[in-house]
SEFIZA-3560 file (N, C-alpha, C; in Angstrom, 3 decimals):
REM SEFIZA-3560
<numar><xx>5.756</xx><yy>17.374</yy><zz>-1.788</zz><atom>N</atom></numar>
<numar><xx>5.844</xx><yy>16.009</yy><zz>-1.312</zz><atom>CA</atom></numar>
<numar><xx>6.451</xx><yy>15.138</yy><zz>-2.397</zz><atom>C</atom></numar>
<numar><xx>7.082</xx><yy>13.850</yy><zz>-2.119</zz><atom>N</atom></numar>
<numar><xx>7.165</xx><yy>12.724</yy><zz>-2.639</zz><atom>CA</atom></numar>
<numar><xx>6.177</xx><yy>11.700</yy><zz>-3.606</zz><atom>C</atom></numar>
<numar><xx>6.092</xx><yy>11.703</yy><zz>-4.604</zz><atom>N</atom></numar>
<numar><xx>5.159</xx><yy>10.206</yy><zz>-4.891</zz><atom>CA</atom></numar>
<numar><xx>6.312</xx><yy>9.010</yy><zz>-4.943</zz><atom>C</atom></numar>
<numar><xx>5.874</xx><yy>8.136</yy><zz>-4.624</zz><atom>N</atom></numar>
<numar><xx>6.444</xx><yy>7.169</yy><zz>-5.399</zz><atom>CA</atom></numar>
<numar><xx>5.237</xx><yy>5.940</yy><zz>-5.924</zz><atom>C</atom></numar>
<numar><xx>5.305</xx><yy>5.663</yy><zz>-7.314</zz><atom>N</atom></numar>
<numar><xx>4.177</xx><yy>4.350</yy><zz>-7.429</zz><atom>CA</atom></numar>
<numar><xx>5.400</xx><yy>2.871</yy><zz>-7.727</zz><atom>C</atom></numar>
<numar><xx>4.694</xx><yy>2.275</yy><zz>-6.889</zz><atom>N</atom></numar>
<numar><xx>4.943</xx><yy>0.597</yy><zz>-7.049</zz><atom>CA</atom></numar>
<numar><xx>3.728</xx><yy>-0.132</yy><zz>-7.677</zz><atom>C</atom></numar>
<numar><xx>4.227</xx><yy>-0.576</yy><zz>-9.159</zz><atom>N</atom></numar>
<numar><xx>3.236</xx><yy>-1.096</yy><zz>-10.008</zz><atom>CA</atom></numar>
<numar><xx>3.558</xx><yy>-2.468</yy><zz>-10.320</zz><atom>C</atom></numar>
<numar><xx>2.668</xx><yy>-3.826</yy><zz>-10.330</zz><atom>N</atom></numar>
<numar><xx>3.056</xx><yy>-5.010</yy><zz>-9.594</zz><atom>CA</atom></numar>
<numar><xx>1.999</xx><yy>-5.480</yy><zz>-11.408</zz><atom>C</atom></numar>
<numar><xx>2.300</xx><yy>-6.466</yy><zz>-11.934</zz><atom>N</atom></numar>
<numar><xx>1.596</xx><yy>-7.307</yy><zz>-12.890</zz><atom>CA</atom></numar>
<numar><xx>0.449</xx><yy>-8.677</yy><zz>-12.542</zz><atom>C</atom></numar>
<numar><xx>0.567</xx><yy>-8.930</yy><zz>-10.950</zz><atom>N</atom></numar>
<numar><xx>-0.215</xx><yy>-9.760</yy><zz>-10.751</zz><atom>CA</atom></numar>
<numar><xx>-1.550</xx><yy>-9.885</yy><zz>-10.783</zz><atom>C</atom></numar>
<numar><xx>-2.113</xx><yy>-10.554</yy><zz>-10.054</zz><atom>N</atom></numar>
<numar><xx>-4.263</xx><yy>-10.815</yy><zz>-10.608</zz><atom>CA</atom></numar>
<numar><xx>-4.533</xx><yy>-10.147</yy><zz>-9.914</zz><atom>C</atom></numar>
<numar><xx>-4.283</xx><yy>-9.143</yy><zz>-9.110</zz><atom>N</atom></numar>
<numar><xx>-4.793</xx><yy>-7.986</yy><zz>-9.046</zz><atom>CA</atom></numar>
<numar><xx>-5.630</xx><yy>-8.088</yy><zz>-7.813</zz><atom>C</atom></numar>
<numar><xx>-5.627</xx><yy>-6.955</yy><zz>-6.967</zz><atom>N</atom></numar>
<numar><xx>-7.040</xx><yy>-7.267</yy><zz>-5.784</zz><atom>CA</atom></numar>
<numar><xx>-8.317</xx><yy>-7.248</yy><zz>-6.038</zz><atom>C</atom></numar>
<numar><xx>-9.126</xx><yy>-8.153</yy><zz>-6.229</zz><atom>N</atom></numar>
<numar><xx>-10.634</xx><yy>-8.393</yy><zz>-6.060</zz><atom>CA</atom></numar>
<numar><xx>-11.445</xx><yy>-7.273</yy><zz>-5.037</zz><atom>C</atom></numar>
<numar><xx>-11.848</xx><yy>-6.531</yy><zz>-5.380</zz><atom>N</atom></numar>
<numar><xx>-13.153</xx><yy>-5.122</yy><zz>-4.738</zz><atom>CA</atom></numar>
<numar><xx>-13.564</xx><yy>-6.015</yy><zz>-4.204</zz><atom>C</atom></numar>
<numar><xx>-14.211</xx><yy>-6.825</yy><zz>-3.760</zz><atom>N</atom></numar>
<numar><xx>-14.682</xx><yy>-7.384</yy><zz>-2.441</zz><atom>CA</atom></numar>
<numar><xx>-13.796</xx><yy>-7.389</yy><zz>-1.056</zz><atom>C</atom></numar>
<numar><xx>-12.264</xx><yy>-7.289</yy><zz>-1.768</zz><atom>N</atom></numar>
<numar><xx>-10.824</xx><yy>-7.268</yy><zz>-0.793</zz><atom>CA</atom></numar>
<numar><xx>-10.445</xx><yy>-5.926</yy><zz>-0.310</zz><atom>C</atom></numar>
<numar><xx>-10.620</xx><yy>-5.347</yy><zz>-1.714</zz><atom>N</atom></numar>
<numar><xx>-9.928</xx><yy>-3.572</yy><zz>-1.926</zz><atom>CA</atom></numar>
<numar><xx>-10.448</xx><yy>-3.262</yy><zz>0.165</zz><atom>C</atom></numar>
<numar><xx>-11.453</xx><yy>-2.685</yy><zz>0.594</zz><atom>N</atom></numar>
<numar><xx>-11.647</xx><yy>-2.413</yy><zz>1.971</zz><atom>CA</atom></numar>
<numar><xx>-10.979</xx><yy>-2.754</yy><zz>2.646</zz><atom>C</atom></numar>
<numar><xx>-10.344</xx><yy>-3.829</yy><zz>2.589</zz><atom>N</atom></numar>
<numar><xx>-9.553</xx><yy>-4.811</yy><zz>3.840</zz><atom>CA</atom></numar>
<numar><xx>-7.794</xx><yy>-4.797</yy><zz>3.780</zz><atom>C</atom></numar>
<numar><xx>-7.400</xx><yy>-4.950</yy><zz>2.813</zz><atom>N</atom></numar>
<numar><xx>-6.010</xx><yy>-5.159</yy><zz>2.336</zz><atom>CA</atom></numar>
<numar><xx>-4.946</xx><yy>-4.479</yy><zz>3.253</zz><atom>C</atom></numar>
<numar><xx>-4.845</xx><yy>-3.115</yy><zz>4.264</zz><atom>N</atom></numar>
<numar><xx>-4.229</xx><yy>-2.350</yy><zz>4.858</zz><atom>CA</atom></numar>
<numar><xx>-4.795</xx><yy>-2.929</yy><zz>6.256</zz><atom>C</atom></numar>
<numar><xx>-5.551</xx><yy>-3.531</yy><zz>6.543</zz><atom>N</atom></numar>
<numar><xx>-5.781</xx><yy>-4.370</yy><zz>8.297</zz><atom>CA</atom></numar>
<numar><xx>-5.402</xx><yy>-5.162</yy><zz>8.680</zz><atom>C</atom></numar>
<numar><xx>-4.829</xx><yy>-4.970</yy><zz>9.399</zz><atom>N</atom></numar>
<numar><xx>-3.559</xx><yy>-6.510</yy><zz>10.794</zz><atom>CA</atom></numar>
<numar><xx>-4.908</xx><yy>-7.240</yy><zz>10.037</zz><atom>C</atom></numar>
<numar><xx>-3.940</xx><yy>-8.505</yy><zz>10.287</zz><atom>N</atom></numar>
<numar><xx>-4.752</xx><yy>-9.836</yy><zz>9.902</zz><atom>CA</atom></numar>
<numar><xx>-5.455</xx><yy>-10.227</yy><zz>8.809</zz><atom>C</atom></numar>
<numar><xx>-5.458</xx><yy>-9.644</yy><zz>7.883</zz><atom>N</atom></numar>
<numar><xx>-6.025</xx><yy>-9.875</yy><zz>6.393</zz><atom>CA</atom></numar>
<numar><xx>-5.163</xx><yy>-10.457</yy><zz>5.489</zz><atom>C</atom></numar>
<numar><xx>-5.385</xx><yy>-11.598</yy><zz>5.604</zz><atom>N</atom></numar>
<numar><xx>-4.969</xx><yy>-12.612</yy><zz>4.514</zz><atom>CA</atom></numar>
<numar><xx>-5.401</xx><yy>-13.187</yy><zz>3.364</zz><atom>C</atom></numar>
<numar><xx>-5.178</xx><yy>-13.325</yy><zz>2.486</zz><atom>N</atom></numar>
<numar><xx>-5.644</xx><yy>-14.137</yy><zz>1.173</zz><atom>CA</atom></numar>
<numar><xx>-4.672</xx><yy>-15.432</yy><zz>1.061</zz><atom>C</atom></numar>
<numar><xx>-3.629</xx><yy>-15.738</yy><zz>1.854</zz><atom>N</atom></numar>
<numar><xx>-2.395</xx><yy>-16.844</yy><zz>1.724</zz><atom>CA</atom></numar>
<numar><xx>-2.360</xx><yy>-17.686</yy><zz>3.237</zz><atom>C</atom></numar>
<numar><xx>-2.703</xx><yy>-19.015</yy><zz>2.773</zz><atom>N</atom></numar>
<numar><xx>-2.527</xx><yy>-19.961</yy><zz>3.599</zz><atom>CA</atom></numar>
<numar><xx>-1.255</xx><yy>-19.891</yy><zz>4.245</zz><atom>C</atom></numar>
<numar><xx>-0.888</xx><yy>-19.462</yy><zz>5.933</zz><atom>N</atom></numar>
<numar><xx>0.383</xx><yy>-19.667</yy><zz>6.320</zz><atom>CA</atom></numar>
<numar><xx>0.371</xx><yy>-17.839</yy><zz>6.365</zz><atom>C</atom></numar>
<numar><xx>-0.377</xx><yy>-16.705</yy><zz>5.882</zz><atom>N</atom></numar>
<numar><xx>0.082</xx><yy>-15.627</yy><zz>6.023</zz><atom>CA</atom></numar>
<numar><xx>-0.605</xx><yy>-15.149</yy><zz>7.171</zz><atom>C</atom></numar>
<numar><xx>0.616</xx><yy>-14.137</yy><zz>7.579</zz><atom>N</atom></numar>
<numar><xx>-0.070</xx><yy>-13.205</yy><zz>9.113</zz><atom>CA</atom></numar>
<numar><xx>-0.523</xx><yy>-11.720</yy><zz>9.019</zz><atom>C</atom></numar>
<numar><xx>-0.582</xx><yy>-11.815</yy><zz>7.522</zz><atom>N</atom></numar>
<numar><xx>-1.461</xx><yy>-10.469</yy><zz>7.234</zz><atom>CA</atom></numar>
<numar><xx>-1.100</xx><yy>-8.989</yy><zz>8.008</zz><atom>C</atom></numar>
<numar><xx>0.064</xx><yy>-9.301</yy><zz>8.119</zz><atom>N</atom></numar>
<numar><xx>0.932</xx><yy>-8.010</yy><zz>8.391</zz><atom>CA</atom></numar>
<numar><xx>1.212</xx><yy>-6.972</yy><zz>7.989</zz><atom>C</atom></numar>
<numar><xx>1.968</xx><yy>-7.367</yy><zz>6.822</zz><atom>N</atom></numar>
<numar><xx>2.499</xx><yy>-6.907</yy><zz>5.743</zz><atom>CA</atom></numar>
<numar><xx>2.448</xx><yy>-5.206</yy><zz>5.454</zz><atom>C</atom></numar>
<numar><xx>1.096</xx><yy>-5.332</yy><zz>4.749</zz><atom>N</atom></numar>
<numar><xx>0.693</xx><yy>-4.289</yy><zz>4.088</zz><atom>CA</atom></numar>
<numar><xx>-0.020</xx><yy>-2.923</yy><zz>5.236</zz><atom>C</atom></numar>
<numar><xx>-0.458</xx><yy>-3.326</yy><zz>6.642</zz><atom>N</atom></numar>
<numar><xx>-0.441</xx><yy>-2.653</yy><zz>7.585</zz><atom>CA</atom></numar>
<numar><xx>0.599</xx><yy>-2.171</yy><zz>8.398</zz><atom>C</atom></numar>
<numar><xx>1.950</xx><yy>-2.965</yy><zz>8.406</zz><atom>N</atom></numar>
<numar><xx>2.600</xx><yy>-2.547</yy><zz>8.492</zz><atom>CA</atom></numar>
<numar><xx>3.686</xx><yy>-1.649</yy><zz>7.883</zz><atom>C</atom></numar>
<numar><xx>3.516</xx><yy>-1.805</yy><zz>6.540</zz><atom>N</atom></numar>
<numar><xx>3.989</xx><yy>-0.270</yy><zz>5.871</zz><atom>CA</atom></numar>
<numar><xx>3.409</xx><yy>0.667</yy><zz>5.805</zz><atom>C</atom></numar>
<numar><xx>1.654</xx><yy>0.855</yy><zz>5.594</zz><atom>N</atom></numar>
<numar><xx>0.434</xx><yy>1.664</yy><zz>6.004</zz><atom>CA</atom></numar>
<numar><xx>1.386</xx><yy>2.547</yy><zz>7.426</zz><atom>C</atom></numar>
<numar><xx>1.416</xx><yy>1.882</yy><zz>8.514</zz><atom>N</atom></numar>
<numar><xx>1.417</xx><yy>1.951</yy><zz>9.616</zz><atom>CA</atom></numar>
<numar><xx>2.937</xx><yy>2.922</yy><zz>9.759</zz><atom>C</atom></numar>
<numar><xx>4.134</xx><yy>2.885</yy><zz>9.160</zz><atom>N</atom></numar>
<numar><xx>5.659</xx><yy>3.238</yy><zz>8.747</zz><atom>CA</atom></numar>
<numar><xx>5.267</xx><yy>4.298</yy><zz>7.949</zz><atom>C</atom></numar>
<numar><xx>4.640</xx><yy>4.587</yy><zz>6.883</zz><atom>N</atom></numar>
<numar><xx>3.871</xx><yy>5.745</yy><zz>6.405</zz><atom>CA</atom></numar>
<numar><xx>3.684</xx><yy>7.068</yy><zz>6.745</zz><atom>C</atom></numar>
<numar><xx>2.299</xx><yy>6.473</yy><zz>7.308</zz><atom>N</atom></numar>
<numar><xx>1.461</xx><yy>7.125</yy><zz>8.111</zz><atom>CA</atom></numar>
<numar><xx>2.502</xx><yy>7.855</yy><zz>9.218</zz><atom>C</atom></numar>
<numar><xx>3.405</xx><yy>7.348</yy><zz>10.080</zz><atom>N</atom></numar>
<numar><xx>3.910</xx><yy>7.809</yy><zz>11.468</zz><atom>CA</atom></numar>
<numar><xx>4.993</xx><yy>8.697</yy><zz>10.602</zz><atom>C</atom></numar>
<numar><xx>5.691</xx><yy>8.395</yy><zz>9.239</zz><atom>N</atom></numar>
<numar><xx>6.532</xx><yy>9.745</yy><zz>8.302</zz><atom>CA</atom></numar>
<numar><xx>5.524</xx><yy>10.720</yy><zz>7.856</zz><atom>C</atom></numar>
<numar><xx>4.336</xx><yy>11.050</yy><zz>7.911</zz><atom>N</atom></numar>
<numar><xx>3.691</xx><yy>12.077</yy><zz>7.993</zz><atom>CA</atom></numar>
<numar><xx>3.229</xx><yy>11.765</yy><zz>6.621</zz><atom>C</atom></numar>
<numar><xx>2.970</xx><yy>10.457</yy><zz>5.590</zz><atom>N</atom></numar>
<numar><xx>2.367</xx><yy>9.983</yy><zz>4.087</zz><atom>CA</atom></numar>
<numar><xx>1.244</xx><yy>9.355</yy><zz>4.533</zz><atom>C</atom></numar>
<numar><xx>1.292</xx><yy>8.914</yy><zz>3.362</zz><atom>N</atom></numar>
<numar><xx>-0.177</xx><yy>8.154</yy><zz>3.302</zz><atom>CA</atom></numar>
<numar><xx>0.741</xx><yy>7.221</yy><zz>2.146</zz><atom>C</atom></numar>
<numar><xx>-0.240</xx><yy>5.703</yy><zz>1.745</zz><atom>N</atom></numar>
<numar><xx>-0.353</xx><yy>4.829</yy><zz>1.078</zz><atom>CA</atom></numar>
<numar><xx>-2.110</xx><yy>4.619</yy><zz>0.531</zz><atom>C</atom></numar>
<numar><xx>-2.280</xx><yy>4.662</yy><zz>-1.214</zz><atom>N</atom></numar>
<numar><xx>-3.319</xx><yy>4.419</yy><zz>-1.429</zz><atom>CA</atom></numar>
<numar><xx>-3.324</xx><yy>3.193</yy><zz>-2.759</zz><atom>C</atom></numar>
<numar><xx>-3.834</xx><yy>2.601</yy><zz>-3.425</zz><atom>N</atom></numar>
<numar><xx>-3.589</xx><yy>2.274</yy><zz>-4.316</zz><atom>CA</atom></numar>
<numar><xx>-4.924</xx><yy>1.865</yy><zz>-5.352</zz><atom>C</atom></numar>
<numar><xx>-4.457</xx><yy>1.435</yy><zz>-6.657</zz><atom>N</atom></numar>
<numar><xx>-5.621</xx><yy>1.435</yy><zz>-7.473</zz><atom>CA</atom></numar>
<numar><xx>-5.593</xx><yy>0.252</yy><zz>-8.368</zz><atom>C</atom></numar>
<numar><xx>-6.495</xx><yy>-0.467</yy><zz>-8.448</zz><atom>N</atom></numar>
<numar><xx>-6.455</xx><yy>-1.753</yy><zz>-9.120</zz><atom>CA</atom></numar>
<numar><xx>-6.325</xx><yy>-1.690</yy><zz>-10.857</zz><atom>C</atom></numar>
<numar><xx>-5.526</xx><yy>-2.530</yy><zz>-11.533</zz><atom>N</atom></numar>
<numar><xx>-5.611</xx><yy>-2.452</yy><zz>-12.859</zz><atom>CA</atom></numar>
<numar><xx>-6.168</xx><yy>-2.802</yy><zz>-13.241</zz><atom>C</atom></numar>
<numar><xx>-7.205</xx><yy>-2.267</yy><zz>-14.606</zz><atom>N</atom></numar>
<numar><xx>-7.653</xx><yy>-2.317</yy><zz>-15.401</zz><atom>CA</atom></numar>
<numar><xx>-8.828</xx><yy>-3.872</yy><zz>-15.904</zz><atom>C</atom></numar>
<numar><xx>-7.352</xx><yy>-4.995</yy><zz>-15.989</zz><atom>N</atom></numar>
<numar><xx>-7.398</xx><yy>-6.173</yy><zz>-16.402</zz><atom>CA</atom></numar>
<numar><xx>-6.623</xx><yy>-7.421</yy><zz>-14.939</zz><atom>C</atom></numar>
<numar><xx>-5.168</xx><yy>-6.470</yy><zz>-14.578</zz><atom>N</atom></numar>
<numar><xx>-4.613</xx><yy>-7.762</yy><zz>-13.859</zz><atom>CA</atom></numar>
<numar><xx>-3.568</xx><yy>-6.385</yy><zz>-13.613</zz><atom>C</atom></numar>
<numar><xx>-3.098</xx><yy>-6.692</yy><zz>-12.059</zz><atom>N</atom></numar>
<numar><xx>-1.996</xx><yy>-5.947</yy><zz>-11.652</zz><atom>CA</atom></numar>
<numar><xx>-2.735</xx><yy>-4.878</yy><zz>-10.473</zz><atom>C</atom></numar>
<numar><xx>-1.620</xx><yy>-3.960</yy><zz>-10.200</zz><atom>N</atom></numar>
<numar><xx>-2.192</xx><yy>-3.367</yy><zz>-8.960</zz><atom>CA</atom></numar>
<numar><xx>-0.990</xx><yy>-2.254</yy><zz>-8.660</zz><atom>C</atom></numar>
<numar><xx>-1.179</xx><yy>-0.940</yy><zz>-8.794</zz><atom>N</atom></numar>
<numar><xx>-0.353</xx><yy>0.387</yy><zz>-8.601</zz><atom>CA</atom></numar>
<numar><xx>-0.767</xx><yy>0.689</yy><zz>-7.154</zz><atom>C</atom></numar>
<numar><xx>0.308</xx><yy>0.703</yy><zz>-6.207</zz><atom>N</atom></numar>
<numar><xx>0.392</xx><yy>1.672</yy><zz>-4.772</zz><atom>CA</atom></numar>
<numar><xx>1.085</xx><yy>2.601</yy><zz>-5.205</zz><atom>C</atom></numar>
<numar><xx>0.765</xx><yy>3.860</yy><zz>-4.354</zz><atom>N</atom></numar>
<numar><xx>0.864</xx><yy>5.024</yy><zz>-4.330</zz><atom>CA</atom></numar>
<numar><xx>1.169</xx><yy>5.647</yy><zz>-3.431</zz><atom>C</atom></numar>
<numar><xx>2.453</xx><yy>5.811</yy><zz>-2.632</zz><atom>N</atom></numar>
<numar><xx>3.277</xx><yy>6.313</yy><zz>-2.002</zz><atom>CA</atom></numar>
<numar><xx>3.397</xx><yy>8.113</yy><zz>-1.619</zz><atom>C</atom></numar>
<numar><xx>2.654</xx><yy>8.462</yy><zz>-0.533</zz><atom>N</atom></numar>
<numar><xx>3.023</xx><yy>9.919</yy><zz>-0.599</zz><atom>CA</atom></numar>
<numar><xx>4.274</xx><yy>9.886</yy><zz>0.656</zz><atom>C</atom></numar>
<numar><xx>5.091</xx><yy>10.951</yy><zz>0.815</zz><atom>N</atom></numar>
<numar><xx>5.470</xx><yy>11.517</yy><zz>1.741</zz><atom>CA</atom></numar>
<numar><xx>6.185</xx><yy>13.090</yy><zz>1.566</zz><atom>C</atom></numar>
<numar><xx>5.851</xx><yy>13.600</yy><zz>2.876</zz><atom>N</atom></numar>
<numar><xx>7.109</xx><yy>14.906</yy><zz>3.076</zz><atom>CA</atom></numar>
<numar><xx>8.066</xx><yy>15.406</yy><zz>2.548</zz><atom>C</atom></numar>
<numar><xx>8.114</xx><yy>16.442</yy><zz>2.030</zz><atom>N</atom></numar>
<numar><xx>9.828</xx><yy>16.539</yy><zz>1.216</zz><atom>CA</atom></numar>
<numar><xx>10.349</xx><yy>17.092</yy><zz>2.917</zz><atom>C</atom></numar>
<numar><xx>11.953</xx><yy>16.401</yy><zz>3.633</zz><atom>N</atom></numar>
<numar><xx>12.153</xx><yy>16.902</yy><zz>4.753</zz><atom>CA</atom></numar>
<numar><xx>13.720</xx><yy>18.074</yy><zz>4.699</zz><atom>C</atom></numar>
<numar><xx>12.958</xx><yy>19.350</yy><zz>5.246</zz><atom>N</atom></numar>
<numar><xx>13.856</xx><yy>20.374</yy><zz>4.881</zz><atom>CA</atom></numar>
<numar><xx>15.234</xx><yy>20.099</yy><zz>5.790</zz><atom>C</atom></numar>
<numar><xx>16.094</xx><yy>20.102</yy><zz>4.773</zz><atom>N</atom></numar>
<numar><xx>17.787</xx><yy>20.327</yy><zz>5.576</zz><atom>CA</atom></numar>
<numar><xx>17.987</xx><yy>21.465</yy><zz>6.434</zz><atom>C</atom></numar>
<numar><xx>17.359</xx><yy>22.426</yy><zz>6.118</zz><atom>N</atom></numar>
<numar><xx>17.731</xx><yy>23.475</yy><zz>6.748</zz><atom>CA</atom></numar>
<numar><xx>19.211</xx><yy>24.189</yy><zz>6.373</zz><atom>C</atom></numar>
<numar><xx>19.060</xx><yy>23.892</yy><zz>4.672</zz><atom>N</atom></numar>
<numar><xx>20.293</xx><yy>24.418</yy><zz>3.771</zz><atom>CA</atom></numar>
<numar><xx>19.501</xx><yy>25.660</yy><zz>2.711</zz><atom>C</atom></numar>
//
């Protein structure tokens, strides 16, 4: 399979959030439709991956990208 990590420097998700962050409608932003992140979950998931991720340390936040290596048939 594939990894790919996307590692971000911001304040990071709050563990009271971590559970929620991948569900239609979960927002932390005034004006947001909490899409987002279920909808790449969701684009993932249907390529046969997964999306997990792990909070930093201090501040920031690594996703973790699996998918399929897809055979050419070469």
């Amino acid at each position: 399979h594939y990894e790919i990590s996307i590692v971000d420097d911001g304040p990071g998700i709050p563990n009271e959030q971590a559970g929620n962050i991948f569900s239609p409608s979960f927002t932390t932003k005034s004006g947001g439709m909490g899409l987002g992140l279920a909808i790449v979950k969701s684009i993932i998931i249907n390529a046969g991956g997964d999306i997990s991720f792990v909070p930093g340390q201090v501040k920031g936040t690594t996703f973790i990208i699996t998918l399929p290596k897809v055979s050419t048939g070469k």
